[in-house]
C-alpha positions in Angstrom: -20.8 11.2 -16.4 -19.7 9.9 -12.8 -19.9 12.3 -10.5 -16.4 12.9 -8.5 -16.6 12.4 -4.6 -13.1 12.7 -4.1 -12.4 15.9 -2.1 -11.0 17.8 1.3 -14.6 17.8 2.2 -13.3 15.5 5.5 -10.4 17.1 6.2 -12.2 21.3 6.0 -14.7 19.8 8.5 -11.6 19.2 11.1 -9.0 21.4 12.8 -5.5 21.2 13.0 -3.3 18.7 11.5 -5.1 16.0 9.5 -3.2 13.4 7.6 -4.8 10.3 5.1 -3.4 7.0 5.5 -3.7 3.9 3.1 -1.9 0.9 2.0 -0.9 -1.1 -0.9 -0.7 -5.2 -1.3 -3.1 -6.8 1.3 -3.9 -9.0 -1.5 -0.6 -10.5 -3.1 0.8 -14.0 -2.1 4.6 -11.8 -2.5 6.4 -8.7 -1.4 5.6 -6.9 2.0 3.0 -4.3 2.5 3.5 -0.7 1.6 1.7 1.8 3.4 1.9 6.2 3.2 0.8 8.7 5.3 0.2 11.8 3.7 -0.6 15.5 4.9 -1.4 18.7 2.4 -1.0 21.5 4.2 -4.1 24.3 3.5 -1.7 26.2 1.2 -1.1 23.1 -1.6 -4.8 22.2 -1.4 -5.8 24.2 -4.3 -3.1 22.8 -6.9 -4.1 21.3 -10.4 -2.9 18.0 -9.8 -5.8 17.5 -6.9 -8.0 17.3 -9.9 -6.7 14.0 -11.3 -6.0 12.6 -7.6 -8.0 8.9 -7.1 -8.4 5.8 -5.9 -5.2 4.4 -7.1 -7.0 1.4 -8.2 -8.6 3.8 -10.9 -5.5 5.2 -12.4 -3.7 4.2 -14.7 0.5 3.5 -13.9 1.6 6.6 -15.7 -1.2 9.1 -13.9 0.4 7.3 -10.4 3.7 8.0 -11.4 3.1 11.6 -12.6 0.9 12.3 -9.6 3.8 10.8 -7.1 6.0 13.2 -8.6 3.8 16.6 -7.8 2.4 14.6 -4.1 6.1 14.4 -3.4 6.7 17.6 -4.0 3.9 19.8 -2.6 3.0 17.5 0.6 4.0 16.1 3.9 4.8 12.3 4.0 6.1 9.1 5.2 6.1 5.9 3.0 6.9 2.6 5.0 6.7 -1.2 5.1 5.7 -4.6 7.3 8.3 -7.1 5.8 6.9 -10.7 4.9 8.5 -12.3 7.7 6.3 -9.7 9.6 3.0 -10.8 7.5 3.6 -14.1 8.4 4.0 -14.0 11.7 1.9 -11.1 12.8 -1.6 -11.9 9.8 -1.8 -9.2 6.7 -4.0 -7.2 8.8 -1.8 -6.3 11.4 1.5 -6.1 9.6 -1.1 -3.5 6.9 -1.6 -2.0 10.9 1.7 -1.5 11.4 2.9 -0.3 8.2 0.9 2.7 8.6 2.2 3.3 12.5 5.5 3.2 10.7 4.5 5.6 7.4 3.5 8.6 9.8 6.6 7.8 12.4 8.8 8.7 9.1 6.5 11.6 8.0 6.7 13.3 11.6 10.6 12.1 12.0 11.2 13.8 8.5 9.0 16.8 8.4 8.7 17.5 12.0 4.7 17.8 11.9 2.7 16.5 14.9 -1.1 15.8 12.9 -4.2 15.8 15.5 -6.1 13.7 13.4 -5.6 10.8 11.0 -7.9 9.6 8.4 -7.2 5.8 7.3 -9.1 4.0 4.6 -11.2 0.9 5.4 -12.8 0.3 8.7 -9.8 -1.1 11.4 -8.1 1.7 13.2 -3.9 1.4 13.7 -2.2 2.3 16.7 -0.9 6.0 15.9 0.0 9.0 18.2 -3.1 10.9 17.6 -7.3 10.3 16.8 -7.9 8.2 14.3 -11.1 7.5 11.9 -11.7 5.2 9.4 -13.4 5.9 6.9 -14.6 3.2 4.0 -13.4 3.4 0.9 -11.6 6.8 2.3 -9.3 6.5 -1.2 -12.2 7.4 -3.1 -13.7 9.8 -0.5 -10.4 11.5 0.9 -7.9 13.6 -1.1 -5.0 13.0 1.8 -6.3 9.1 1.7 -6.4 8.8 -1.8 -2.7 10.7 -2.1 -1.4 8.2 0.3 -2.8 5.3 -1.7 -0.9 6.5 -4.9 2.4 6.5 -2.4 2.2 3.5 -0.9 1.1 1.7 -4.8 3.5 3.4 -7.3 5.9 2.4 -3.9 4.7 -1.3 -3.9 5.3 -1.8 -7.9 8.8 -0.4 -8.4 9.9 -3.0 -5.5 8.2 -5.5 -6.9 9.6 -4.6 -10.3 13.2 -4.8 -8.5 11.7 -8.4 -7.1 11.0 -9.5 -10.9 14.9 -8.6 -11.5 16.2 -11.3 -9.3 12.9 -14.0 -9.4 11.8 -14.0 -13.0 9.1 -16.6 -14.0 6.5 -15.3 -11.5 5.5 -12.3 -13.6 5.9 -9.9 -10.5 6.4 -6.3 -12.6 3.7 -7.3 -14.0 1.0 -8.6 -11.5 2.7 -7.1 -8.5 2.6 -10.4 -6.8 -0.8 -10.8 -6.6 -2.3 -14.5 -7.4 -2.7 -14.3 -11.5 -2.4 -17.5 -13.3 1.1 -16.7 -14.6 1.9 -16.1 -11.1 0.3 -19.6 -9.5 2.4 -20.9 -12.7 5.7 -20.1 -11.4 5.0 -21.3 -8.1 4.0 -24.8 -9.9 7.3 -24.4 -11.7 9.9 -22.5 -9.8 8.7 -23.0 -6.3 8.5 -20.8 -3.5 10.8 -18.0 -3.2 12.3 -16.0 -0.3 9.5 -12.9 -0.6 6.5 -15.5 -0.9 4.0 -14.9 2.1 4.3 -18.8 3.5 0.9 -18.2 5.6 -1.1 -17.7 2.4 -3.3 -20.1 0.9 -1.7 -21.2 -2.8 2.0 -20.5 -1.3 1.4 -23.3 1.4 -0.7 -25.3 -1.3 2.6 -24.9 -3.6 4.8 -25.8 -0.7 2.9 -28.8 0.4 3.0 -29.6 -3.2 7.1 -29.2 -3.3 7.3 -31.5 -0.3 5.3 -34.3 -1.9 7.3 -34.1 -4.8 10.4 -34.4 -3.0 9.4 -37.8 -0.8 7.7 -39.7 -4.0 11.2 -39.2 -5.1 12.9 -40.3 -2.3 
């Protein structure tokens, strides 16, 4: 049996107001990126649900879905975006940097908390109003980080699920945007849409490809 790391063990060790930061959909060649911020005050830290909190990547959609209900309820936090006009014109990275400026902006405009301390998953520090660390793989280290990565995915899938509505043939409530072959299908197919990420790879393959096709027929 795997031995569970996830814990407050990170935030105990600090004082004051520590919040965990993550993001969803570096990765997909569609949609923006989703980011949380998320801070559990002392009081909520011994709830049941802390037990099945995770990497979202390890949950299944109904544990992220049950678990955003009772993070919602019982925490502090700010979910926010980087559009893909902003991917494209800023890189993934940044726009991922910026998404999470924007998360705890809305946390601390909504709940009027000031944290001395964020914890962000991964190793590249945003710009925020207070000290930051980065911590690698912090979603499957950090309770806060790993409670802002279930935000910012279960977040991330109902849009793209809204997405699917209006674009079907890419398969986007499905794979979320990211590169699957049903997805590189309906780029083949349908062509680029409004919420593909023009600076990645297969989208500019699949637009290059478009514009070829449209000069052998001229």
């Amino acid at each position: 049996m795997t031995k569970r790391t996830c814990s407050f063990r990170i935030e105990k060790s600090l004082s004051g107001i520590t919040c965990g930061l993550d993001e969803a959909g570096r990765g997909p060649l569609a949609g923006p990126v989703v980011a949380a911020c998320v801070y559990v005050h002392e009081d909520y830290r011994r709830k049941r649900f802390w037990s099945q909190v995770d990497d979202s990547k390890k949950l299944k959609a109904q544990q992220r879905e049950d678990l955003y209900a009772s993070i919602t309820e019982h925490c502090y936090y700010g979910i926010a975006e980087a559009s893909v006009e902003e991917i494209d014109t800023i890189n993934i990275l940044h726009a991922s940097m910026l998404a999470m400026s924007r998360a705890m902006d809305r946390m601390i405009a909504e709940f009027s908390v000031a944290p001395v301390m964020a914890l962000v998953d991964g190793n590249y520090p945003p710009k925020l109003p207070c000290t930051v660390q980065t911590v690698i793989q912090g979603d499957a280290t950090s309770l806060s980080i790993a409670a802002a990565s279930i935000l910012a995915k279960v977040t991330r899938d109902c849009l793209m699920k809204d997405l699917c509505a209006q674009h079907p043939g890419y398969g986007w409530s499905n794979n979320a945007g990211y590169g699957t072959p049903e997805h590189l299908a309906g780029l083949k197919s349908h062509g680029v849409t409004i919420h593909h990420r023009r600076s990645f790879a297969p989208v500019m393959a699949a637009m290059a490809e478009q514009d070829n096709f449209v000069g052998n027929q001229g």
